[in-house]
DSSP file (Angstrom, degrees, kcal/mol; ACC not computed):
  #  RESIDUE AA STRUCTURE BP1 BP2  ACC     N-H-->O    O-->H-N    N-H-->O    O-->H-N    TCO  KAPPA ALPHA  PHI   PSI    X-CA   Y-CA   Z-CA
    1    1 A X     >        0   0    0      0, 0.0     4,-2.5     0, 0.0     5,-0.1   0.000 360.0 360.0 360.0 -34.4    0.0    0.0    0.0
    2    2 A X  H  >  +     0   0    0      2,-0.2     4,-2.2     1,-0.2     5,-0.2   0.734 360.0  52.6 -76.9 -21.3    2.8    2.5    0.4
    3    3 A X  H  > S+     0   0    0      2,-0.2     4,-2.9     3,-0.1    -1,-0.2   0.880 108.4  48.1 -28.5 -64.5    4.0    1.9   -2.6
    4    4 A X  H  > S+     0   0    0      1,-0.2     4,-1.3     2,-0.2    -2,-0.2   0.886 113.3  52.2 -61.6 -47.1    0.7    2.5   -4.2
    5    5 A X  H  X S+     0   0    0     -4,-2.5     4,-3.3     1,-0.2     3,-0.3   0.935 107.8  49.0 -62.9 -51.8    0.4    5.7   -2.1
    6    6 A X  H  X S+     0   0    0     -4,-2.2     4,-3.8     1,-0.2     5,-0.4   0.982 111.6  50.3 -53.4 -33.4    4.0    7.1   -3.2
    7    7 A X  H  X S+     0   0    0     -4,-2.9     4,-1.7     1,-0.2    -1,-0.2   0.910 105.8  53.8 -70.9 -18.3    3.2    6.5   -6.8
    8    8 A X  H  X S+     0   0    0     -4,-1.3     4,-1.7    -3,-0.3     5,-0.4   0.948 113.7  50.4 -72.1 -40.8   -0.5    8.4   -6.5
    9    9 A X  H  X S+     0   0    0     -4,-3.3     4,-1.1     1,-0.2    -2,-0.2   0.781 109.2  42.5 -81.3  -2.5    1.8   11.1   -5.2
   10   10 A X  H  X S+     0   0    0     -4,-3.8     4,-1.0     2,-0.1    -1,-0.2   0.733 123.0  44.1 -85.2 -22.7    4.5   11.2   -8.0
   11   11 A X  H >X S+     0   0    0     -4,-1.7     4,-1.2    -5,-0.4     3,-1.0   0.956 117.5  42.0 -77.6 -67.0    1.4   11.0  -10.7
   12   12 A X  H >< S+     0   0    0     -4,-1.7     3,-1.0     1,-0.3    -3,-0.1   0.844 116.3  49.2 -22.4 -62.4   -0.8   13.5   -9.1
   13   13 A X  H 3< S+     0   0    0     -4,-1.1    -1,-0.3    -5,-0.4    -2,-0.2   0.886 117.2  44.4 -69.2 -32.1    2.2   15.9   -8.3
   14   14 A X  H << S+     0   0    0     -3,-1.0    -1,-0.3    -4,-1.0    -2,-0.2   0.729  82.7 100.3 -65.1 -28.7    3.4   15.5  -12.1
   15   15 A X  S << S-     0   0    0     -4,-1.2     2,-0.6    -3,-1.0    -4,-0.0  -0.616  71.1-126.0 -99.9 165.0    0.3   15.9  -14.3
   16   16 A X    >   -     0   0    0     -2,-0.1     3,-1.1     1,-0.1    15,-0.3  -0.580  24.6-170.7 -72.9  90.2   -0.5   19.6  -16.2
   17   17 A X  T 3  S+     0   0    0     -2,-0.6    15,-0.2     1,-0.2    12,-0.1   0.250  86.9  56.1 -92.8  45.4   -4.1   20.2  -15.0
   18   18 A X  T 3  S+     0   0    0     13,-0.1     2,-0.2    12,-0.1    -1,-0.2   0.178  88.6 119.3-107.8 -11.2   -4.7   23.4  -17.4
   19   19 A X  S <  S-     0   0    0     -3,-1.1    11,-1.5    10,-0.1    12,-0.0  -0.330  81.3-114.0 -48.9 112.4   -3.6   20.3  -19.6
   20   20 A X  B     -A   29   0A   0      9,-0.2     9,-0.3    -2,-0.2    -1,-0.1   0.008  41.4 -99.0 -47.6 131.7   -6.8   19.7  -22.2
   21   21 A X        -     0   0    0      7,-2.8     8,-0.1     1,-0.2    -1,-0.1   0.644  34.7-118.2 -17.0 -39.5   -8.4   16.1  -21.2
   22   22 A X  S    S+     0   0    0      6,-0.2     2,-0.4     4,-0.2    -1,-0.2   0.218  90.0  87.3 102.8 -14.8   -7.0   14.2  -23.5
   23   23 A X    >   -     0   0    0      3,-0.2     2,-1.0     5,-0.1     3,-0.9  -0.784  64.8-146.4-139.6 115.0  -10.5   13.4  -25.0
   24   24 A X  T 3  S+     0   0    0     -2,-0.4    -1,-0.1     1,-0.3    -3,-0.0   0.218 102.0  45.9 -48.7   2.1  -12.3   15.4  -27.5
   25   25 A X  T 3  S+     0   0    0     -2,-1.0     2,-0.4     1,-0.0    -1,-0.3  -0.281 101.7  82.9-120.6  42.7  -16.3   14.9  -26.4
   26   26 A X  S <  S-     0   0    0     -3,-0.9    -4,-0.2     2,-0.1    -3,-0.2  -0.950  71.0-173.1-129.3  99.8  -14.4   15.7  -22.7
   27   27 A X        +     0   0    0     -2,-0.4    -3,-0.1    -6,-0.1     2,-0.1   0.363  52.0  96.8 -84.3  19.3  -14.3   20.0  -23.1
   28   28 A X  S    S-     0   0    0     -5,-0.2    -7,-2.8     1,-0.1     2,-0.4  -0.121  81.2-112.0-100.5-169.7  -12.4   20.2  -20.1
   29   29 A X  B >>  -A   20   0A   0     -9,-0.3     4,-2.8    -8,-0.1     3,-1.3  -0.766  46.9 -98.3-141.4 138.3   -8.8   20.5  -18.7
   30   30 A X  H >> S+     0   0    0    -11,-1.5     3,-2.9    -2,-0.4     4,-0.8   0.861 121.8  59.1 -33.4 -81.4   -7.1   17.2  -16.5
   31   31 A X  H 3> S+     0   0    0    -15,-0.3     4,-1.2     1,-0.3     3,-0.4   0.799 109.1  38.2 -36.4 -34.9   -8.0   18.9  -13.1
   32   32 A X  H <> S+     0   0    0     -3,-1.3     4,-0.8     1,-0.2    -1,-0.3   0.595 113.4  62.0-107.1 -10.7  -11.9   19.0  -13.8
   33   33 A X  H << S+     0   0    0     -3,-2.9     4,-0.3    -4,-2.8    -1,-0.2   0.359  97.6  58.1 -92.7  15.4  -11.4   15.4  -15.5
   34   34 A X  H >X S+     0   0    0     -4,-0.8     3,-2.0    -3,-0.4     4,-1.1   0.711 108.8  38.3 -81.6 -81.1  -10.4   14.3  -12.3
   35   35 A X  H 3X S+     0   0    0     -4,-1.2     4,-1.7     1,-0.3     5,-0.3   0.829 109.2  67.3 -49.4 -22.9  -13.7   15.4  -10.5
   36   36 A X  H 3X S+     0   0    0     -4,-0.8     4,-2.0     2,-0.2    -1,-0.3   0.887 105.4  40.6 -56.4 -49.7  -15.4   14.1  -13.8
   37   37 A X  H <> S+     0   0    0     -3,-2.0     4,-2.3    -4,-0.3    -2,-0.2   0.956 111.9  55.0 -73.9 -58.4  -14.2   10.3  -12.8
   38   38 A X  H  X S+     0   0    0     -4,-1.1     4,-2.6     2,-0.3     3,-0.2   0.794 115.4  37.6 -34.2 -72.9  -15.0   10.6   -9.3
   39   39 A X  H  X S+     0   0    0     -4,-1.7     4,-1.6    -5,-0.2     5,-0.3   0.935 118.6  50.4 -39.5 -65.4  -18.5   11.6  -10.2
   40   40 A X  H  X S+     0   0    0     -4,-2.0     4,-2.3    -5,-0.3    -2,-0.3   0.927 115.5  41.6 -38.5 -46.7  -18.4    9.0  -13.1
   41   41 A X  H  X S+     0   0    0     -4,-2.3     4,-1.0    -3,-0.2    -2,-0.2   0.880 114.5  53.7 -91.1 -36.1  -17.1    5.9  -10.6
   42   42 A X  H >X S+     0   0    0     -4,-2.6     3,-4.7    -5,-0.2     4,-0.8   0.944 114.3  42.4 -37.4 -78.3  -19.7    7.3   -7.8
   43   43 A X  H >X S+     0   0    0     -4,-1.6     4,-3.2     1,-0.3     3,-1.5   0.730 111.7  51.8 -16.6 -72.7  -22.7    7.0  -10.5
   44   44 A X  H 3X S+     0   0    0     -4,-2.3     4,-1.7    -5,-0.3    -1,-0.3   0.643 110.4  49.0 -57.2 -21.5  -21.5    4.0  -11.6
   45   45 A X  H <X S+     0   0    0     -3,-4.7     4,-1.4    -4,-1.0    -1,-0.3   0.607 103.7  59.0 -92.7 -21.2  -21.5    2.5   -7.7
   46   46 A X  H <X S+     0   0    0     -3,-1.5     4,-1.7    -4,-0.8     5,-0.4   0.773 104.7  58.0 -92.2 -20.9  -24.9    3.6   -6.8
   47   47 A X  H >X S+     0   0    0     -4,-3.2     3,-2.5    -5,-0.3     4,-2.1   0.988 101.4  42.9 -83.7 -34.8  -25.9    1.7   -9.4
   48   48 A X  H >X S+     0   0    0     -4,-1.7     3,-1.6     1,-0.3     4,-1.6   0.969 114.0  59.0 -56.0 -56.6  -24.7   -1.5   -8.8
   49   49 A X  H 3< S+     0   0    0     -4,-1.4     4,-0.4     1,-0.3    -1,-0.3   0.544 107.5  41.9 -63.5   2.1  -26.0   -1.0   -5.1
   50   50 A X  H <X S+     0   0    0     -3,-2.5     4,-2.0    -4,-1.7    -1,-0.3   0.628 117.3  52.9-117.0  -1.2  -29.6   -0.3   -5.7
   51   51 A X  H <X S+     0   0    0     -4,-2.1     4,-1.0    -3,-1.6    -2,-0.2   0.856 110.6  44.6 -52.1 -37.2  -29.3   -3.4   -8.4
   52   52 A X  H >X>S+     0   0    0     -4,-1.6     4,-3.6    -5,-0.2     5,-1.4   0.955 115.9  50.9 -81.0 -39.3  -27.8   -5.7   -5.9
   53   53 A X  H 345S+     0   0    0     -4,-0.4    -2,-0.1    -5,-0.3    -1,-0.1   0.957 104.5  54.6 -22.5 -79.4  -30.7   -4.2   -3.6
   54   54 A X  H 3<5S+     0   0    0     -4,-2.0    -1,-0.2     1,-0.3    -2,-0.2   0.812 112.7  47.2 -37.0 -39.0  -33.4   -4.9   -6.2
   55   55 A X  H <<5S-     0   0    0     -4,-1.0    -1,-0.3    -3,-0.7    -2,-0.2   0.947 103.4-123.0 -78.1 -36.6  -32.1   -8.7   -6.2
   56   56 A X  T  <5S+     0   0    0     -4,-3.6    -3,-0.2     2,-0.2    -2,-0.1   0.738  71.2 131.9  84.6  11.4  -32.0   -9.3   -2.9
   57   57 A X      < -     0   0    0     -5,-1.4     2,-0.3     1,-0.2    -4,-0.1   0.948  65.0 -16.5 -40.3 -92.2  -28.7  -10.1   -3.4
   58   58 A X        -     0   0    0     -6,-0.1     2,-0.6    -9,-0.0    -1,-0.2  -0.998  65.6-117.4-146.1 157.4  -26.3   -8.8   -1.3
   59   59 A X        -     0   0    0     -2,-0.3     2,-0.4    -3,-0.1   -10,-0.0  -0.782  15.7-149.9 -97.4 120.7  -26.7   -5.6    1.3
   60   60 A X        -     0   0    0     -2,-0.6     2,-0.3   -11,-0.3    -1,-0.0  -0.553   8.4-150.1 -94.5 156.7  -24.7   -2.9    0.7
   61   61 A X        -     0   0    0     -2,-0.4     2,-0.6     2,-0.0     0, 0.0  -0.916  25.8-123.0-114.4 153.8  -23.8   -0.9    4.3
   62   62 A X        -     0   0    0     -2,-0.3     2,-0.5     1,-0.0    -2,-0.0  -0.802  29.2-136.5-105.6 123.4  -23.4    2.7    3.5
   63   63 A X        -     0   0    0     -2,-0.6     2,-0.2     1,-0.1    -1,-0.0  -0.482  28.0-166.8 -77.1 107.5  -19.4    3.3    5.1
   64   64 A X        -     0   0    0     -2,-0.5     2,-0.3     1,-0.1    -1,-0.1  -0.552  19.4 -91.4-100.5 179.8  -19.3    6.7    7.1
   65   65 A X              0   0    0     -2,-0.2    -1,-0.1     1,-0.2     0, 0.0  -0.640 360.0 360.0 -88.1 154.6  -16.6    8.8    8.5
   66   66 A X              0   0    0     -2,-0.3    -1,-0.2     0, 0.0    -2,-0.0   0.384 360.0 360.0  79.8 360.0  -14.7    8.8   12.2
């Protein structure tokens, strides 16, 4: 894990974010396609939890802070 942690901080601390996205139907800059994924990978997590809900699957527990 510390590994993983130095290397988020040698990518983070390296990329341009006035840098353009990198994808042309993305009209934004690296920094605001950061919060774009974040948003993107939430979205994409409430839906599988109110699918596995809907089955009756498995119970998702909602993870707070402190």
């Amino acid at each position: 894990m510390a590994i993983l942690l130095a290397q988020v901080e040698v990518q983070v601390g390296a990329l341009d974010h006035a840098a353009e996205s990198g994808f042309h139907w993305l009209p934004f800059n690296k920094l605001e396609l950061q919060f774009y994924n974040i948003r993107h990978v939430q979205q994409h997590t409430g839906e599988l939890c109110e699918r596995f809900g809907a089955h009756g699957e498995v119970e998702v527990g909602w993870v707070g802070m402190g």
